[in-house]
N, CA, C and O atoms as a Tinker XYZ file with bonds, in Angstrom:
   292  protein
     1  N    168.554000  108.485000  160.056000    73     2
     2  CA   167.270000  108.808000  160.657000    64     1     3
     3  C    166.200000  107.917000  160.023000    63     2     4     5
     4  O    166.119000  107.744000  158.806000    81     3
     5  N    165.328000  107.324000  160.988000    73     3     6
     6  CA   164.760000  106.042000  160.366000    64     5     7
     7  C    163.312000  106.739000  159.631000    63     6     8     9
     8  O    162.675000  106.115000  158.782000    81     7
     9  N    162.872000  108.289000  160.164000    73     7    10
    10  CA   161.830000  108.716000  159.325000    64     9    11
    11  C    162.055000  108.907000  157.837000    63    10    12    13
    12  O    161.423000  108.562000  156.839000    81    11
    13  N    163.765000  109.929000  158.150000    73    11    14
    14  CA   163.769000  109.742000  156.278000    64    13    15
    15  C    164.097000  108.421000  155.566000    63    14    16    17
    16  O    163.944000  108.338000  154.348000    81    15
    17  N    164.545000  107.383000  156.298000    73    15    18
    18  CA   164.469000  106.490000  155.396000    64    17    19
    19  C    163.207000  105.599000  155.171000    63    18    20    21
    20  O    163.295000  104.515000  154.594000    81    19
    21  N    161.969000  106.125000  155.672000    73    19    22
    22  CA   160.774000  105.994000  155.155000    64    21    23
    23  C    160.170000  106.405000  154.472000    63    22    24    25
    24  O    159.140000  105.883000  154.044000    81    23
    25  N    160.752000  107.787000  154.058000    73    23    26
    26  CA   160.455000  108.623000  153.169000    64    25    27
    27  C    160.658000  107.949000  151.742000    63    26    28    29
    28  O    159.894000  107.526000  150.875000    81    27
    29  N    161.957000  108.037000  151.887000    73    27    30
    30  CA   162.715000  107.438000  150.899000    64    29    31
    31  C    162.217000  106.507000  150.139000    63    30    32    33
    32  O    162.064000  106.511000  148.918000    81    31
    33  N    161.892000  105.457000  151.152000    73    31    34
    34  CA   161.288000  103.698000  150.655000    64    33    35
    35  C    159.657000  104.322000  150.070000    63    34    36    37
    36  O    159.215000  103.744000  149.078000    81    35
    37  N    158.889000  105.346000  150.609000    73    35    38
    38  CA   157.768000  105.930000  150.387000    64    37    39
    39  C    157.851000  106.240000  148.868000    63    38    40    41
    40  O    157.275000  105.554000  148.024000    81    39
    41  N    158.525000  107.200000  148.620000    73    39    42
    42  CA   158.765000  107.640000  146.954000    64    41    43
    43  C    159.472000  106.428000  146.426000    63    42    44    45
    44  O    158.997000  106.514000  145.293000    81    43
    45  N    159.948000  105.767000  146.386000    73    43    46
    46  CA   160.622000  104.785000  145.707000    64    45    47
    47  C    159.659000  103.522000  145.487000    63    46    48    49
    48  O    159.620000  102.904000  144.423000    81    47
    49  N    158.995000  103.253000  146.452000    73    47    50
    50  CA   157.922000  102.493000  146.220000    64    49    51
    51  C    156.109000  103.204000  144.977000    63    50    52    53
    52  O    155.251000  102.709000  144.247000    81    51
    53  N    156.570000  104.751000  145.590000    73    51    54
    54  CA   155.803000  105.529000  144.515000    64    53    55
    55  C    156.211000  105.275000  142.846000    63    54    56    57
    56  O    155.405000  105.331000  141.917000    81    55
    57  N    157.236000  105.071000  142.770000    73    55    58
    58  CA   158.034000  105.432000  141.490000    64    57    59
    59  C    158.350000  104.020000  140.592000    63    58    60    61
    60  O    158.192000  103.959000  139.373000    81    59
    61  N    158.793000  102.978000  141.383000    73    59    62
    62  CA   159.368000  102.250000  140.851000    64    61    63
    63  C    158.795000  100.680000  141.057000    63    62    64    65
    64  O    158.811000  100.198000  142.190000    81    63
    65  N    158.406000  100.084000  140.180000    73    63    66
    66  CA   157.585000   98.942000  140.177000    64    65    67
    67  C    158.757000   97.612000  140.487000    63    66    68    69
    68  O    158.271000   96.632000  141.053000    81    67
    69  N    159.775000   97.572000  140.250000    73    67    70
    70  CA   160.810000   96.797000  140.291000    64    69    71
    71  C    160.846000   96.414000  141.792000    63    70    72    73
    72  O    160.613000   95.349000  142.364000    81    71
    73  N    161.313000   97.959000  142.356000    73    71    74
    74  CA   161.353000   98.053000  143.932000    64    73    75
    75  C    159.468000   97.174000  144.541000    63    74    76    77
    76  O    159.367000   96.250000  145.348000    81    75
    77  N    158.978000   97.470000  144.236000    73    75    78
    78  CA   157.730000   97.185000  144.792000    64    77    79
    79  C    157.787000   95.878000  144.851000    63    78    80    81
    80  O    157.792000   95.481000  146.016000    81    79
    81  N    157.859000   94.566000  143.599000    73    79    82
    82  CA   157.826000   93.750000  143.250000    64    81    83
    83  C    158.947000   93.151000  143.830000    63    82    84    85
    84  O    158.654000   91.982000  144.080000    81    83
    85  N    160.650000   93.530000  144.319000    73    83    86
    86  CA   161.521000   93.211000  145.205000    64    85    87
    87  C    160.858000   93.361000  146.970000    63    86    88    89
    88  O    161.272000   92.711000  147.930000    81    87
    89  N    160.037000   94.131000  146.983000    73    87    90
    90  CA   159.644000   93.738000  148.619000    64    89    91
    91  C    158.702000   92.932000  148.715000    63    90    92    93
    92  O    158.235000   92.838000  149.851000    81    91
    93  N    158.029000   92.015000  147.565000    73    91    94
    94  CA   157.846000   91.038000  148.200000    64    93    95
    95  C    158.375000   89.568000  148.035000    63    94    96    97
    96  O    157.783000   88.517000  147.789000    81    95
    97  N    159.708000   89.863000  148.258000    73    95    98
    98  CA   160.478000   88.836000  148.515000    64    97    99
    99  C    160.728000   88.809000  149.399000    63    98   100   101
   100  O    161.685000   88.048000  149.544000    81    99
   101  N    160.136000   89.629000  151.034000    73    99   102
   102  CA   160.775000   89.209000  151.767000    64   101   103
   103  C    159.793000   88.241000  152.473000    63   102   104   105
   104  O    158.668000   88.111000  151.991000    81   103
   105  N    160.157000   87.534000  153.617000    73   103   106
   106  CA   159.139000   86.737000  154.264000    64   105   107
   107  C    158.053000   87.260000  154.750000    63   106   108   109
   108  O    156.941000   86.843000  154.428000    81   107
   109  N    158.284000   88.461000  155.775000    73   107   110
   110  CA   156.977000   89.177000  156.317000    64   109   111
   111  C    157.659000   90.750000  156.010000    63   110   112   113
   112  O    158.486000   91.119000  155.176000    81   111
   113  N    156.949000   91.440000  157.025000    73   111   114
   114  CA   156.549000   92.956000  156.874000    64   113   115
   115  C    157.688000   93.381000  157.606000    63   114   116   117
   116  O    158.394000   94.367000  157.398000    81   115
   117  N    157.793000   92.367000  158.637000    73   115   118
   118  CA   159.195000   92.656000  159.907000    64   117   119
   119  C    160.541000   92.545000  159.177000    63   118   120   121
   120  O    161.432000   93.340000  159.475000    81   119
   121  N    160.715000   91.724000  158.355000    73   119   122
   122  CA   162.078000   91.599000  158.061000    64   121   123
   123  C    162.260000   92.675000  156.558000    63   122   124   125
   124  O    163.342000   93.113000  156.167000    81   123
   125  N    160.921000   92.930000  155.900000    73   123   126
   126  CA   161.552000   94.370000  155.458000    64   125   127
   127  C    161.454000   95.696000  156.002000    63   126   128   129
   128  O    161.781000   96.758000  155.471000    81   127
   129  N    160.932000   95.474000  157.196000    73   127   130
   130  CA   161.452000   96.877000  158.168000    64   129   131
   131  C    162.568000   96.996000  158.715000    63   130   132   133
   132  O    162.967000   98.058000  159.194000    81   131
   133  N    163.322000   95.740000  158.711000    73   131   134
   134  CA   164.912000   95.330000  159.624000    64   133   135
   135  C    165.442000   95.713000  158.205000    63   134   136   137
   136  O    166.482000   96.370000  158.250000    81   135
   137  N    165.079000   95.516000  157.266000    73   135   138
   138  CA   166.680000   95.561000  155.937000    64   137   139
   139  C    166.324000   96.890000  156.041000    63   138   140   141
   140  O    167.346000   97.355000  156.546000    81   139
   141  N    165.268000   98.166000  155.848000    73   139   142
   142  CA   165.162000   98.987000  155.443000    64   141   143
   143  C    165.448000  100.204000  156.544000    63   142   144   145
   144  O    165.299000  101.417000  156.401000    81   143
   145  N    165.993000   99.307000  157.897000    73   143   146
   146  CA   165.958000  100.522000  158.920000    64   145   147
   147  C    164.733000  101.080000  159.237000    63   146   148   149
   148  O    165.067000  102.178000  159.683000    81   147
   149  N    163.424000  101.017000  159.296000    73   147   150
   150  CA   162.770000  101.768000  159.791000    64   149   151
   151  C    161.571000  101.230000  160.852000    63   150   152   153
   152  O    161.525000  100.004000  160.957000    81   151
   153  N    160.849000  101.797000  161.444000    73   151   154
   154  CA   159.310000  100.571000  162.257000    64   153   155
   155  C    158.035000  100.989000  161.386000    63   154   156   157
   156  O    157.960000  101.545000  160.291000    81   155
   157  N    157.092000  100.535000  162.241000    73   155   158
   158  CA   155.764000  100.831000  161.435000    64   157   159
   159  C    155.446000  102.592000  161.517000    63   158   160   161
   160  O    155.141000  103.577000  160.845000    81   159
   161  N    155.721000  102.197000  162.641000    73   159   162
   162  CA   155.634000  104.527000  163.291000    64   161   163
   163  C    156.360000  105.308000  162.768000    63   162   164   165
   164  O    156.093000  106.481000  162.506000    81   163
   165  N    157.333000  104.750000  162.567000    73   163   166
   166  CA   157.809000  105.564000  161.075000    64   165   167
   167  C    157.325000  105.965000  159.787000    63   166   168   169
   168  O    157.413000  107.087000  159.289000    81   167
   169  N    156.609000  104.550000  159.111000    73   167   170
   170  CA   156.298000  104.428000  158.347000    64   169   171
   171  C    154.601000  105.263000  158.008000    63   170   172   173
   172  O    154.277000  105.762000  156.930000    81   171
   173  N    153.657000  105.197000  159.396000    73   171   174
   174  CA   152.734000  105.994000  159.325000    64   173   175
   175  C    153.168000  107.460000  159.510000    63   174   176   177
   176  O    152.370000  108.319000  159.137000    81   175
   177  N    154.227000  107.804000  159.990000    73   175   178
   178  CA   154.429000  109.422000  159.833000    64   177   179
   179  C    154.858000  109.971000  158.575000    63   178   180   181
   180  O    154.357000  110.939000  158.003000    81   179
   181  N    155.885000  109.230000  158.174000    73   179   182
   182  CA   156.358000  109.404000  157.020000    64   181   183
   183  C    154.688000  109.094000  155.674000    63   182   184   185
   184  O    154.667000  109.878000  154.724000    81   183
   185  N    154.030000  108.490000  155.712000    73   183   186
   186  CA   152.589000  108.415000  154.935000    64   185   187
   187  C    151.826000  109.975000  155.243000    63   186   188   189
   188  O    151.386000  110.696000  154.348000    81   187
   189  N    151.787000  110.303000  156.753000    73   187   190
   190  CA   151.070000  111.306000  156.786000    64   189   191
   191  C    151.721000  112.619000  156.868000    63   190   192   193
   192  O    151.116000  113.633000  157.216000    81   191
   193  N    153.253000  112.581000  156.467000    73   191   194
   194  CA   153.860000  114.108000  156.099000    64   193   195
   195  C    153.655000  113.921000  154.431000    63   194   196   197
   196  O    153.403000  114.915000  153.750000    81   195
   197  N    153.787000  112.499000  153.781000    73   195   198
   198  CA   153.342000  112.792000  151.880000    64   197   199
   199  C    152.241000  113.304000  152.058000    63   198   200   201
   200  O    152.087000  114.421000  151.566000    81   199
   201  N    151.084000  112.682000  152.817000    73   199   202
   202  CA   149.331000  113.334000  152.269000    64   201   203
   203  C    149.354000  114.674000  152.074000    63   202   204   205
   204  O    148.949000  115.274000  151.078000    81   203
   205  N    150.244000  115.499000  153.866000    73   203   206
   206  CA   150.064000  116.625000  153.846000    64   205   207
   207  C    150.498000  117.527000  152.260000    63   206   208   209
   208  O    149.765000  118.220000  151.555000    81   207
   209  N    151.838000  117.205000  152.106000    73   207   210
   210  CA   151.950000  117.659000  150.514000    64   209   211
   211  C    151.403000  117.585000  149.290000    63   210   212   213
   212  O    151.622000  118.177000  148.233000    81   211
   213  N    150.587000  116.677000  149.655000    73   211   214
   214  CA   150.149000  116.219000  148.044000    64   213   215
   215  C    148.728000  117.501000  147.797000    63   214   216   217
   216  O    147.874000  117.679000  148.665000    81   215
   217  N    148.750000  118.274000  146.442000    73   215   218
   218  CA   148.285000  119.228000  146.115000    64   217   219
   219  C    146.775000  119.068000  145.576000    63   218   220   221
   220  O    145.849000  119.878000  145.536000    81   219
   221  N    146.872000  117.733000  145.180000    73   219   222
   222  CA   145.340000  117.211000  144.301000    64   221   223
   223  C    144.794000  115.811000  144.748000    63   222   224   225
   224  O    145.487000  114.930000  145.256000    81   223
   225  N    143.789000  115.754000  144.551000    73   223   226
   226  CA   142.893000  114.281000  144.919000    64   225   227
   227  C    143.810000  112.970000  144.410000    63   226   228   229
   228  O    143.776000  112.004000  145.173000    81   227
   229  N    144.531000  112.854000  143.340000    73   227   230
   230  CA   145.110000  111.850000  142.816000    64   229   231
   231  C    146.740000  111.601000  143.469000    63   230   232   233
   232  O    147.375000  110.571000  143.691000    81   231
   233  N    146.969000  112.638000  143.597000    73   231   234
   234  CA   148.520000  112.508000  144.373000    64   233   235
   235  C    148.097000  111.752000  145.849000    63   234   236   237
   236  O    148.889000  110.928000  146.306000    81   235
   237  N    147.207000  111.961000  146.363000    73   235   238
   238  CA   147.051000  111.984000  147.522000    64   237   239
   239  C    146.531000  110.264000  147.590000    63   238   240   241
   240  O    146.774000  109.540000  148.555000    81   239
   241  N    145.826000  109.851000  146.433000    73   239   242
   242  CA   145.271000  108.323000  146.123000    64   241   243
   243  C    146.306000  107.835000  146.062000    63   242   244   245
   244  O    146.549000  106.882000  146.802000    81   243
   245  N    147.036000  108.198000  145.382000    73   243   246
   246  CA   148.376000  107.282000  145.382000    64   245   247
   247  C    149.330000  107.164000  146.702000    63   246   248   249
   248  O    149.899000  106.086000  146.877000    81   247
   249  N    149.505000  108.083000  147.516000    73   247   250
   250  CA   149.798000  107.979000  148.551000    64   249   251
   251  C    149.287000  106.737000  149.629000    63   250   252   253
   252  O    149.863000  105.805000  150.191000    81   251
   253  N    147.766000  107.300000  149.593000    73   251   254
   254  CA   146.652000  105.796000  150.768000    64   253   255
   255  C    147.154000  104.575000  149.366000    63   254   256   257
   256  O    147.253000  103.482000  149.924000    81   255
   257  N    147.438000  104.436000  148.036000    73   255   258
   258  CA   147.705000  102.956000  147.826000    64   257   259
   259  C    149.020000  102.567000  147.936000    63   258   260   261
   260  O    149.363000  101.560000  147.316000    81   259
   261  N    149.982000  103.281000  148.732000    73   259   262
   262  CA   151.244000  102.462000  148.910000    64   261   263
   263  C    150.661000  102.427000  150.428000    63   262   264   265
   264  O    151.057000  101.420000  151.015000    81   263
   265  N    149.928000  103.158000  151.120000    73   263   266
   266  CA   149.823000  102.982000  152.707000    64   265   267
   267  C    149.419000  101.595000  152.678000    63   266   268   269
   268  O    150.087000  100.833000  153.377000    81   267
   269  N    148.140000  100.952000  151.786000    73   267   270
   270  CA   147.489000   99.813000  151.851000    64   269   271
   271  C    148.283000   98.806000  150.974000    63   270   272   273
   272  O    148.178000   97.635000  151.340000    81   271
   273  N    148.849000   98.979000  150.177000    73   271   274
   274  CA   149.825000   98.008000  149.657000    64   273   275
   275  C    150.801000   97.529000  150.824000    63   274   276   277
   276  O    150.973000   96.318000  150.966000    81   275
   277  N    151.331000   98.273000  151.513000    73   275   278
   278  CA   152.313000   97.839000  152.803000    64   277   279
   279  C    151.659000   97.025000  153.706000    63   278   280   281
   280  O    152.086000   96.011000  154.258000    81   279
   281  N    150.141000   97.786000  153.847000    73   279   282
   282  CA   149.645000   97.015000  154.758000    64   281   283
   283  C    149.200000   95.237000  154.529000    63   282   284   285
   284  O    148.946000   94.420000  155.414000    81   283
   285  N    149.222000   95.047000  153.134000    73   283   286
   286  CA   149.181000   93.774000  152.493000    64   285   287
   287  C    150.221000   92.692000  152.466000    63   286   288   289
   288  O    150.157000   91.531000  152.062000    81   287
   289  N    151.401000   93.528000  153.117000    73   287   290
   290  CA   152.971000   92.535000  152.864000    64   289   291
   291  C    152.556000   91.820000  153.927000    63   290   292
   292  O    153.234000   90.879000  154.340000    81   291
């Protein structure tokens, strides 16, 4: 299911600086949506089911800076 594997790439990109710093090796934004299985509409649903969870102002910052970090690849 290509939402949870946005999820997935969502927290993992939350968590892990390695991973972050490996996506931008790819050429554009398209060809790490093809390795990762998922589209952009995925990727904004999966952003706006984390916000809904997030409990405090800072969880929720961190959330909009992987939204805008993606949007930078």
């Amino acid at each position: 299911m290509a939402l949870g594997k946005s999820i997935t790439f969502i927290k993992k990109a939350l968590s892990d600086k390695e991973f972050r710093e490996a996506c931008y090796h790819f050429a554009n934004r398209q060809d790490l949506l093809l390795a990762y299985d998922f589209s952009e509409a995925d990727f904004e649903d999966a952003i706006n089911m984390q916000l809904v969870k997030c409990q405090t102002y800072e969880e929720a910052e961190r959330v909009q800076q992987i939204k805008f970090w993606f949007a930078l690849l």
